[in-house]
C-alpha positions as YAML, in Angstrom:
chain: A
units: angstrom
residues:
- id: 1
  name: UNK
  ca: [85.43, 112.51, 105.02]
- id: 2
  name: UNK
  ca: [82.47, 114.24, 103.34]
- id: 3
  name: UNK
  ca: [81.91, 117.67, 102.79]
- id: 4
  name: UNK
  ca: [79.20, 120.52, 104.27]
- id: 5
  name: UNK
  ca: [76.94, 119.41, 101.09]
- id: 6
  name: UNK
  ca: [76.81, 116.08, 102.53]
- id: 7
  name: UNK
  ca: [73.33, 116.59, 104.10]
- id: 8
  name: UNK
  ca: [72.02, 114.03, 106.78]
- id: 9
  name: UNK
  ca: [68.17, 114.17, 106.01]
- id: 10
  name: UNK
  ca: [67.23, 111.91, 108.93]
- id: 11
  name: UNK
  ca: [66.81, 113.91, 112.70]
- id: 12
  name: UNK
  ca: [67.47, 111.20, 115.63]
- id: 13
  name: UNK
  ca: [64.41, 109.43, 116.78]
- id: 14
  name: UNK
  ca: [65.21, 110.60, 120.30]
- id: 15
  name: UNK
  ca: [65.15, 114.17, 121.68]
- id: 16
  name: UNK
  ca: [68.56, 116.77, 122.10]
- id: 17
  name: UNK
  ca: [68.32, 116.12, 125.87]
- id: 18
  name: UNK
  ca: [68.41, 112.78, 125.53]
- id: 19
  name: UNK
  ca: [71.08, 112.45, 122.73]
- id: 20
  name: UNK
  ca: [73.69, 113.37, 125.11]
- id: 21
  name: UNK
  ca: [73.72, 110.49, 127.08]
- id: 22
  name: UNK
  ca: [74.01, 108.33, 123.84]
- id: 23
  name: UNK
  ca: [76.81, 107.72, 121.20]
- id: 24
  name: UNK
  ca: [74.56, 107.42, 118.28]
- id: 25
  name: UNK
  ca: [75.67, 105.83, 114.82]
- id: 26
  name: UNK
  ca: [76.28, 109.65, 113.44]
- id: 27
  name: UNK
  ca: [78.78, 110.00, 115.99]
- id: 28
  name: UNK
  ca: [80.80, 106.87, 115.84]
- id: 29
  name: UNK
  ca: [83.05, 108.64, 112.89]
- id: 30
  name: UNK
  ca: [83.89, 111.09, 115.41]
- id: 31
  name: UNK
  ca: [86.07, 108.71, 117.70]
- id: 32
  name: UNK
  ca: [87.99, 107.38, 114.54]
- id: 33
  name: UNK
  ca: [88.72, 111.07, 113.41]
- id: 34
  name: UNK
  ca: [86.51, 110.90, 110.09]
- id: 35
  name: UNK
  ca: [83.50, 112.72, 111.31]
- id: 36
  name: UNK
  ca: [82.09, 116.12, 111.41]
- id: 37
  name: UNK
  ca: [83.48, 116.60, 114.99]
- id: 38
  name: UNK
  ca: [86.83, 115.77, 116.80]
- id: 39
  name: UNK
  ca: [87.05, 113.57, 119.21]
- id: 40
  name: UNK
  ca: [87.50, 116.34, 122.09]
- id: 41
  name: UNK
  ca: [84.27, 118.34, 121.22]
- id: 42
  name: UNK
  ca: [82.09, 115.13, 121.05]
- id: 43
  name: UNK
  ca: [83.50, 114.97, 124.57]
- id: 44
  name: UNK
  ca: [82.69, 118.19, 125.66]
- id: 45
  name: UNK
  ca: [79.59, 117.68, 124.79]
- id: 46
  name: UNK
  ca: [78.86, 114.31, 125.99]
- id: 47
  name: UNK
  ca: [80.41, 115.18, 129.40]
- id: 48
  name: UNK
  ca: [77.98, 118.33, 129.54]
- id: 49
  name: UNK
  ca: [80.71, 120.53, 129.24]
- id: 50
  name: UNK
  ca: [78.88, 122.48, 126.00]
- id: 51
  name: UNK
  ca: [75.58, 122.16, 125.10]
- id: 52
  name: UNK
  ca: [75.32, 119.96, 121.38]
- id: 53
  name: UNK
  ca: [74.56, 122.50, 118.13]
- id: 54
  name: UNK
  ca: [70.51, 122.30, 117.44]
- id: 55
  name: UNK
  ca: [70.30, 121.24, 113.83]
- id: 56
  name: UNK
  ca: [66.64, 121.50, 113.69]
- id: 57
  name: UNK
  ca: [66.29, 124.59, 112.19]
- id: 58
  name: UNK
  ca: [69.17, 124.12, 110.08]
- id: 59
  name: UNK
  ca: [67.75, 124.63, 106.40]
- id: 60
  name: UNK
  ca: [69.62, 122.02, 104.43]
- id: 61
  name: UNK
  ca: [68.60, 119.89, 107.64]
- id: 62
  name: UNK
  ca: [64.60, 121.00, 107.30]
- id: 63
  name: UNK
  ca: [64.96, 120.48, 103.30]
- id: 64
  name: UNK
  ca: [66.49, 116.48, 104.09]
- id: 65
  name: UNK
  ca: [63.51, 115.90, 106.42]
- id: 66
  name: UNK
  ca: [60.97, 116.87, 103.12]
- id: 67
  name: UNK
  ca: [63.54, 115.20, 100.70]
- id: 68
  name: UNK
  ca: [63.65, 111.79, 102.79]
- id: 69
  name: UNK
  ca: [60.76, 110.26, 102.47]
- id: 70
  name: UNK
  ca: [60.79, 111.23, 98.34]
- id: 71
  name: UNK
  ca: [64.37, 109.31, 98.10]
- id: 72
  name: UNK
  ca: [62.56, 106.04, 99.77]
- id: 73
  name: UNK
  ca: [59.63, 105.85, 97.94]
- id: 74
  name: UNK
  ca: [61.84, 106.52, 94.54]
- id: 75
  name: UNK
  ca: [63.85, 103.63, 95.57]
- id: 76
  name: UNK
  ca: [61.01, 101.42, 96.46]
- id: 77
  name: UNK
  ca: [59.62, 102.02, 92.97]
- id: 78
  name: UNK
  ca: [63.20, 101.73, 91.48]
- id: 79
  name: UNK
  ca: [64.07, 98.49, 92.68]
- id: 80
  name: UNK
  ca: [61.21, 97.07, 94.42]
- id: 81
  name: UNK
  ca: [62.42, 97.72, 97.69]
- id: 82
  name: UNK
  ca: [60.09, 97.36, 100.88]
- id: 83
  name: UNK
  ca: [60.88, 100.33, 102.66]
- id: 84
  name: UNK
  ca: [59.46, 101.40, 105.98]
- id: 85
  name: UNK
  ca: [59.77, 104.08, 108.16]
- id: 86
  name: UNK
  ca: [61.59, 103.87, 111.60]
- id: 87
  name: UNK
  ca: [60.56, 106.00, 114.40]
- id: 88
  name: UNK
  ca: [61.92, 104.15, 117.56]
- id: 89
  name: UNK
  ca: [65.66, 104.57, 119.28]
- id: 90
  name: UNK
  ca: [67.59, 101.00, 118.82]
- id: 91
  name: UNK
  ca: [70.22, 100.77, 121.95]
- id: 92
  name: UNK
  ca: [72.73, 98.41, 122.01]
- id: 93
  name: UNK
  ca: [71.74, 95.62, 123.58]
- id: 94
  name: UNK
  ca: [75.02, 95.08, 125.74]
- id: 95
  name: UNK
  ca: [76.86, 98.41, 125.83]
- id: 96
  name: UNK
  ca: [75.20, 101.35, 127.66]
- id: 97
  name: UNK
  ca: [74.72, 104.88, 126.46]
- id: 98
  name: UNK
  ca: [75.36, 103.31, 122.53]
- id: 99
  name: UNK
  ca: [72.26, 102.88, 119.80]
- id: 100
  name: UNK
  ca: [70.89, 104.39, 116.85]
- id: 101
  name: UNK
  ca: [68.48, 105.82, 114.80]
- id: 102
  name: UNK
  ca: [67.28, 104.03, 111.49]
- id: 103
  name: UNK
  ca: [65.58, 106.09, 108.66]
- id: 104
  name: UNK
  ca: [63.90, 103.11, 107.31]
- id: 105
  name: UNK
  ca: [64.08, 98.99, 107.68]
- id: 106
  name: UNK
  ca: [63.98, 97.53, 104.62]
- id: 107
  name: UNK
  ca: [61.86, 94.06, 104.84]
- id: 108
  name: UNK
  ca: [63.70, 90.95, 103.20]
- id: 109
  name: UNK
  ca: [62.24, 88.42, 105.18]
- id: 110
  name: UNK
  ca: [65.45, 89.64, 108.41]
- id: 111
  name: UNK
  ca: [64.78, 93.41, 109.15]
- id: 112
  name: UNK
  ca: [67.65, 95.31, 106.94]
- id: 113
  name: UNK
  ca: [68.40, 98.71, 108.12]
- id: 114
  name: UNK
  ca: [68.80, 101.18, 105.69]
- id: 115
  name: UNK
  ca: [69.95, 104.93, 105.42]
- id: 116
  name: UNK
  ca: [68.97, 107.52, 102.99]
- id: 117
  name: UNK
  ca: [71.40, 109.79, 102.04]
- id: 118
  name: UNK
  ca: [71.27, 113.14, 99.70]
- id: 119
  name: UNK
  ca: [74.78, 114.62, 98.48]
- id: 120
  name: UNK
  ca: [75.96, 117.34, 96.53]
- id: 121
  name: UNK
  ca: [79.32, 116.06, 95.74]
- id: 122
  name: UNK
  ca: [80.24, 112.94, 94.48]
- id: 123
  name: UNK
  ca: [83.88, 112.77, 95.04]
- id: 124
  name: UNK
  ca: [84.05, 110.45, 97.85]
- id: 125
  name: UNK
  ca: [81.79, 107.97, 95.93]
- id: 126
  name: UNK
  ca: [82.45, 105.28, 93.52]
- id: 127
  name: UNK
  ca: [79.66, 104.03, 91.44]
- id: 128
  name: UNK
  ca: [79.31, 101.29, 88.49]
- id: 129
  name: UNK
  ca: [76.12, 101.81, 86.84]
- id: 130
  name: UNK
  ca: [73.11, 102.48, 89.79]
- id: 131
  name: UNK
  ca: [75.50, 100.76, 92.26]
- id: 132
  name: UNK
  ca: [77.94, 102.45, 94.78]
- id: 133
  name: UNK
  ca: [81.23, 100.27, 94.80]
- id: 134
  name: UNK
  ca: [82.60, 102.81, 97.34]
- id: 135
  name: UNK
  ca: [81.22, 105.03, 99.94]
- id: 136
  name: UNK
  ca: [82.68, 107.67, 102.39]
- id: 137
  name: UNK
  ca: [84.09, 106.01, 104.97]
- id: 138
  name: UNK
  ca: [81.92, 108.03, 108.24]
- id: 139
  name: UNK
  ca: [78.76, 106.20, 106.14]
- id: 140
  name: UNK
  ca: [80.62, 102.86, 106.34]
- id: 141
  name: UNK
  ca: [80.88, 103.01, 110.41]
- id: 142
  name: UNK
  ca: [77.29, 104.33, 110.67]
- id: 143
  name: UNK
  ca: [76.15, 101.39, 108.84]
- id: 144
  name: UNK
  ca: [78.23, 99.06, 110.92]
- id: 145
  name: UNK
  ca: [77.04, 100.89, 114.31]
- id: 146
  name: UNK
  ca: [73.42, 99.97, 112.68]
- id: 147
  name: UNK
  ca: [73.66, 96.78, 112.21]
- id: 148
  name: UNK
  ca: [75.82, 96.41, 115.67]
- id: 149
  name: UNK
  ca: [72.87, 97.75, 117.62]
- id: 150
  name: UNK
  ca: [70.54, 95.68, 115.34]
- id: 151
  name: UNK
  ca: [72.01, 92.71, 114.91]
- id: 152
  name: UNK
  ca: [71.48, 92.37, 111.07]
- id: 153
  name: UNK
  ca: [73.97, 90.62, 108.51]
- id: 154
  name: UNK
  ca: [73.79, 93.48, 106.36]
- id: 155
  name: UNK
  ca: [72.17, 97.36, 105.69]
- id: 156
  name: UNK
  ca: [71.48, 99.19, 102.52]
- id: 157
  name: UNK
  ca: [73.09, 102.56, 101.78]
- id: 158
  name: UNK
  ca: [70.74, 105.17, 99.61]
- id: 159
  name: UNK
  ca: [71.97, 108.11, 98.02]
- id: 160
  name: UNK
  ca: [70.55, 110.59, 96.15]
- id: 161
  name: UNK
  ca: [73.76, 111.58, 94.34]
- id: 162
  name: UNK
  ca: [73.53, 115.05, 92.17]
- id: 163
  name: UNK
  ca: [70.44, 114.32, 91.12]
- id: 164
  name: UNK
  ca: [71.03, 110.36, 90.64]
- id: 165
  name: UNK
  ca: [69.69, 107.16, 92.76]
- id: 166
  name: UNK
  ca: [72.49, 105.34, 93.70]
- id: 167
  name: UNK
  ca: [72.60, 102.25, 96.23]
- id: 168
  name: UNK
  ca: [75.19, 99.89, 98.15]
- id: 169
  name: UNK
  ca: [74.41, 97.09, 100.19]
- id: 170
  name: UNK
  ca: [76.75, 97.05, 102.71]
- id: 171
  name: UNK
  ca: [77.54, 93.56, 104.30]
- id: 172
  name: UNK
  ca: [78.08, 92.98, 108.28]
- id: 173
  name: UNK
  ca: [81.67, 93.32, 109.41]
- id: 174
  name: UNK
  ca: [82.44, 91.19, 112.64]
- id: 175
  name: UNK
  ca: [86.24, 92.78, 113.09]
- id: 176
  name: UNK
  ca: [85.32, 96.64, 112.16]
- id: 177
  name: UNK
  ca: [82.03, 96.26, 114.87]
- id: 178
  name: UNK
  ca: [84.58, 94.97, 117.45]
- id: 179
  name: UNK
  ca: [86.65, 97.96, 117.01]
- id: 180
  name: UNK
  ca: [83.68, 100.33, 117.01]
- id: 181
  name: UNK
  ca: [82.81, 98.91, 120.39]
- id: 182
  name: UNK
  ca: [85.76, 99.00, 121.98]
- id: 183
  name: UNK
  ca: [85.87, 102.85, 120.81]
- id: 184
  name: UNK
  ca: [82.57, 103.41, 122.64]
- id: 185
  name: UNK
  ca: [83.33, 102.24, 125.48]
- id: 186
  name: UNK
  ca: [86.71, 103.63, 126.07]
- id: 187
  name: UNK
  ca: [84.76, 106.69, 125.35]
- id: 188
  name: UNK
  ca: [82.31, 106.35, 127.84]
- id: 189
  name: UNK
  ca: [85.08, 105.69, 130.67]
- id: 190
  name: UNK
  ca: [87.16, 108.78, 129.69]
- id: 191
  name: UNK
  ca: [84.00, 110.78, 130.41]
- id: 192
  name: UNK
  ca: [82.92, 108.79, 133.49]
- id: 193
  name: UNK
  ca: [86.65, 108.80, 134.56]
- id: 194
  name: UNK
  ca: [86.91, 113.17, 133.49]
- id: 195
  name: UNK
  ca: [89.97, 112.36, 131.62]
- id: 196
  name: UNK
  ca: [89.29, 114.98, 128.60]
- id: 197
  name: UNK
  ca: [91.25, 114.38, 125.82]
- id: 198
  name: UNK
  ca: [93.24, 116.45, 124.23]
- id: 199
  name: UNK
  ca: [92.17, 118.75, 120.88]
- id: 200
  name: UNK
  ca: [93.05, 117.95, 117.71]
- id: 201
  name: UNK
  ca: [94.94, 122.02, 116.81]
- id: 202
  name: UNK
  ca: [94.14, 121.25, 113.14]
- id: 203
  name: UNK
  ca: [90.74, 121.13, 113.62]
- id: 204
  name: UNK
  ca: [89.70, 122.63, 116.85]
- id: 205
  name: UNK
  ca: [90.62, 126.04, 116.42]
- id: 206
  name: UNK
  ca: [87.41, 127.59, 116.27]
- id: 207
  name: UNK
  ca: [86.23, 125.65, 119.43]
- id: 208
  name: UNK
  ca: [89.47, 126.61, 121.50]
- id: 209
  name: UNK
  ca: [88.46, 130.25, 120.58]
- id: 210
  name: UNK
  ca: [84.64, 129.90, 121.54]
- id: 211
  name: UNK
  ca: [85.31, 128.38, 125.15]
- id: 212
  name: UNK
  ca: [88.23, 131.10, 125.45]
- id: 213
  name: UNK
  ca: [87.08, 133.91, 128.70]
- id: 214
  name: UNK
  ca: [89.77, 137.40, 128.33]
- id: 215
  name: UNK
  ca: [90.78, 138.71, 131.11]
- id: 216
  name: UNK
  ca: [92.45, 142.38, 129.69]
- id: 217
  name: UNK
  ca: [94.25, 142.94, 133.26]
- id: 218
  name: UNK
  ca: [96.27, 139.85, 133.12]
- id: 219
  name: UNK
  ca: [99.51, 139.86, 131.73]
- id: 220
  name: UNK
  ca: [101.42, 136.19, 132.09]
- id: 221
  name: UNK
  ca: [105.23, 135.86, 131.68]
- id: 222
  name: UNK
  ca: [106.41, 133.26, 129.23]
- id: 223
  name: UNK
  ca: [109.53, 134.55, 128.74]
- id: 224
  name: UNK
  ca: [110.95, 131.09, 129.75]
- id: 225
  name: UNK
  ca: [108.33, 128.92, 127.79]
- id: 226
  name: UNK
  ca: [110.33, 126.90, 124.99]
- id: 227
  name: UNK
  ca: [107.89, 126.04, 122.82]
- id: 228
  name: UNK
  ca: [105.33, 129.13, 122.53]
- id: 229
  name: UNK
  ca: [108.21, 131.11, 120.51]
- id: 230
  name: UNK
  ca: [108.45, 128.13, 117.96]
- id: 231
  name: UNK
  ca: [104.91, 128.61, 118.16]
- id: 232
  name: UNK
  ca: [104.63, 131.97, 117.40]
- id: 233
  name: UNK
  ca: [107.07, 132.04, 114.14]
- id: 234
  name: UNK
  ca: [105.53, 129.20, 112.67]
- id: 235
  name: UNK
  ca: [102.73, 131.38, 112.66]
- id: 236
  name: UNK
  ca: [103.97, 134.63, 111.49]
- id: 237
  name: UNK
  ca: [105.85, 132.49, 108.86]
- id: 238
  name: UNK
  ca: [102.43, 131.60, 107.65]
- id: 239
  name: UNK
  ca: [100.84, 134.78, 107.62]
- id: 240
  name: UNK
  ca: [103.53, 135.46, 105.27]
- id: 241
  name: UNK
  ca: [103.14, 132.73, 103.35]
- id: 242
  name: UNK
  ca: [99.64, 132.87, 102.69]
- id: 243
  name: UNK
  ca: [99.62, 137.13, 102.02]
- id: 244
  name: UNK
  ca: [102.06, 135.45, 99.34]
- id: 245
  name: UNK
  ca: [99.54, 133.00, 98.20]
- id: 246
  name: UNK
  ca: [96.63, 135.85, 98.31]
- id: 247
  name: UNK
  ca: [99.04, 137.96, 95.98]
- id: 248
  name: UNK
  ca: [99.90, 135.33, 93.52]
- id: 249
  name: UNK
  ca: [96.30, 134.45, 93.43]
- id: 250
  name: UNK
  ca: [94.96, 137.56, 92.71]
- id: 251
  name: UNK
  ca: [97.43, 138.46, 90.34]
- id: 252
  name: UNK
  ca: [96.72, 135.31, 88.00]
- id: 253
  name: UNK
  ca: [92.59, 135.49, 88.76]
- id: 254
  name: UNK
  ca: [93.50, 139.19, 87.08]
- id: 255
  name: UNK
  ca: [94.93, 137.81, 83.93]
- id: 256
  name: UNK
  ca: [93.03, 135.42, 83.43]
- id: 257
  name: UNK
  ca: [90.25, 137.64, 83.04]
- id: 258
  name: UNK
  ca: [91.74, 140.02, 80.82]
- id: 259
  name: UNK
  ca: [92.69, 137.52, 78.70]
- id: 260
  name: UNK
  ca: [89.12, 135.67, 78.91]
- id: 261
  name: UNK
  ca: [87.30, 139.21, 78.33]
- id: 262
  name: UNK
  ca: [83.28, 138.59, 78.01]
- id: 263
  name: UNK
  ca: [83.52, 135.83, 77.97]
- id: 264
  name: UNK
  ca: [81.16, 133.64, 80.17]
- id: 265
  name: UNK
  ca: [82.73, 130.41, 79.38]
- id: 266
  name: UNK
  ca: [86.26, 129.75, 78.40]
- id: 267
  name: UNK
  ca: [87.60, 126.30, 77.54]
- id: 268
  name: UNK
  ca: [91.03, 125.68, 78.13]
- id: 269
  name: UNK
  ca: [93.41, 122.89, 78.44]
- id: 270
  name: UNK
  ca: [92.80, 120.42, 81.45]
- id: 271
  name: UNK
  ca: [90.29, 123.40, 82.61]
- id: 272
  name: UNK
  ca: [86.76, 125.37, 82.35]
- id: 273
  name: UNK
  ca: [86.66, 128.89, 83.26]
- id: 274
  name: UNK
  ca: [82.83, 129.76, 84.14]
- id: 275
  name: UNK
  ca: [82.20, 133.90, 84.95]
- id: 276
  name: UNK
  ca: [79.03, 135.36, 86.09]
- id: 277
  name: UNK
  ca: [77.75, 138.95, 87.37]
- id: 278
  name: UNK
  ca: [76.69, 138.92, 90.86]
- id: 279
  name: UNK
  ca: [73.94, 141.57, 91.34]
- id: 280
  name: UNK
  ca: [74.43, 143.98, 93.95]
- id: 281
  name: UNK
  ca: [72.13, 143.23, 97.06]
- id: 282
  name: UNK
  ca: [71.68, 144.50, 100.38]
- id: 283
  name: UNK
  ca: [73.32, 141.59, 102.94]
- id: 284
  name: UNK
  ca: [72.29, 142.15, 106.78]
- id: 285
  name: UNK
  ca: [73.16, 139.99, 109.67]
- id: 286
  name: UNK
  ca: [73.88, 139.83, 112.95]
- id: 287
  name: UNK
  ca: [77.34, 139.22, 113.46]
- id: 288
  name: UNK
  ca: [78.33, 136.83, 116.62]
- id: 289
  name: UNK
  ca: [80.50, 137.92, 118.96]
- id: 290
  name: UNK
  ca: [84.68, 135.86, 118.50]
- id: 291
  name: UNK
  ca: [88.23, 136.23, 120.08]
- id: 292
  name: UNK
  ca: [90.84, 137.78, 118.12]
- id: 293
  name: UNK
  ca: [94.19, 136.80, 119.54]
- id: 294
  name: UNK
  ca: [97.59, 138.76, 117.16]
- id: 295
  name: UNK
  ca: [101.06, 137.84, 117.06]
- id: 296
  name: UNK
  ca: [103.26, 139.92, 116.94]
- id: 297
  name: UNK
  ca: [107.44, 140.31, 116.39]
- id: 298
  name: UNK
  ca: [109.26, 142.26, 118.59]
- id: 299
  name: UNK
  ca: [111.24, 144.88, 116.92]
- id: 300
  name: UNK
  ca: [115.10, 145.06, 117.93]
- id: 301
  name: UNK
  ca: [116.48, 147.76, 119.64]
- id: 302
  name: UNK
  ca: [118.93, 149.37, 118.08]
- id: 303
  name: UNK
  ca: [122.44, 149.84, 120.02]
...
């Protein structure tokens, strides 16, 4: 999936409070494990369990919302494109609490959504001249979720790519829609029916933590739990493992530097090593209160 420089530039059409009765197109990637979220926070939210993150005064979120409307008209001039500005909610019109937000309709006689895009990295991308030939796959479901609530045969996908207009028109998929459906709704009755899934440990660590409440007078007795020791040495083991990596890392990031002396840029084999001089600056912030939780081994006794 894409990266934190992968900026949505769009906001919804509809307000925070009503977002969470919705699955909008943004969020589809989330129930097929591709999105920003997991599955179990979108339902946390959804169910009103936590309240949704406000993006609005995100500032890679305020610069899309300038940025947007300078990526359309570039592509209208570009290719000719009549692009037009969407500022209604589309719901689905059979499944409730399901629609989306357009940036802009393009007009080709049919209504063609499409969705403006601006990213920093191009990894996930595959392009063949000014045309994408591949896109990230969470952009691939929105567009389908688009054209699902729309009913159009097809959507255009803009990006502003490093600097670069790029577009991919992105053709209606019957069996993919069918599947996104089907995900909504067994969504929906999970939350109606308060069976909350369960979190995805890779991911969801940082959520477990927020929603965690200490109690430092209660002491619990696992003693006979089977798993929480495997538990707890596969994470000591890493601890290990990665003061290990830190070490090793150091140690060449070291060399390499005394070998590369003044050197601002050194060109190597299969590599480019860049160095710079941060200036010193004073850094102030508030810093939020978080859980620490340690592990730690038991020492033996000795006999």
């Amino acid at each position: 999936f894409c990266t934190c420089a992968d900026i949505e530039l769009g906001m919804t059409n509809i307000s925070l409070e009503q977002r969470k009765i919705f699955v909008g197109a943004s969020e589809v990637s989330d129930l097929f494990g591709v999105g920003f979220k997991s599955r179990w926070q979108l339902w946390l939210e959804k169910s009103g369990r936590i309240e949704p993150e406000d993006l609005s005064q995100n500032e890679n979120v305020q610069a899309g919302l300038h940025m947007e409307p300078a990526i359309a008209s570039w592509a209208s001039e570009k290719w000719g494109m009549k692009l037009r500005k969407v500022k209604r909610y589309i719901a689905h019109p059979k499944i409730k609490r399901f629609g989306c937000s357009l940036d802009y309709e393009s007009q080709e006689g049919a209504l063609v959504p499409a969705e403006i895009k601006w990213s920093q990295s191009r990894d996930m991308f595959q392009t063949d001249g000014d045309t994408i030939t591949d896109a990230p796959l969470n952009y691939l479901l929105q567009l389908q979720t688009q054209m699902a609530c729309t009913g159009a045969k097809e959507a255009w996908l803009i990006v502003l790519l490093q600097g670069r207009l790029y577009r991919m028109k992105v053709a209606r998929h019957e069996g993919t829609i069918q599947k996104i459906e089907a995900e909504v709704k067994a969504f929906w009755q999970s939350v109606d029916d308060k069976k909350e899934p369960k979190p995805d440990f890779s991911v969801d660590g940082a959520m477990i933590a927020s929603l965690m409440q200490v109690n430092k007078e209660r002491v619990v007795d696992f003693t006979k739990h089977n798993h929480l020791p495997v538990l707890c040495e596969e994470y000591t083991a890493a601890v290990e493992a990665e003061k290990a990596a830190v070490a090793r890392k150091e140690a060449a990031m070291a060399e390499i530097r005394t070998i590369c002396g003044d050197a601002g840029k050194a060109l190597v084999v299969g590599f480019t090593i860049s160095t710079s001089r941060v200036k010193e600056t004073a850094v102030n912030y508030i810093r939020k209160a978080y859980v620490v939780t340690k592990v730690t081994a038991n020492k033996e006794k000795k006999p």
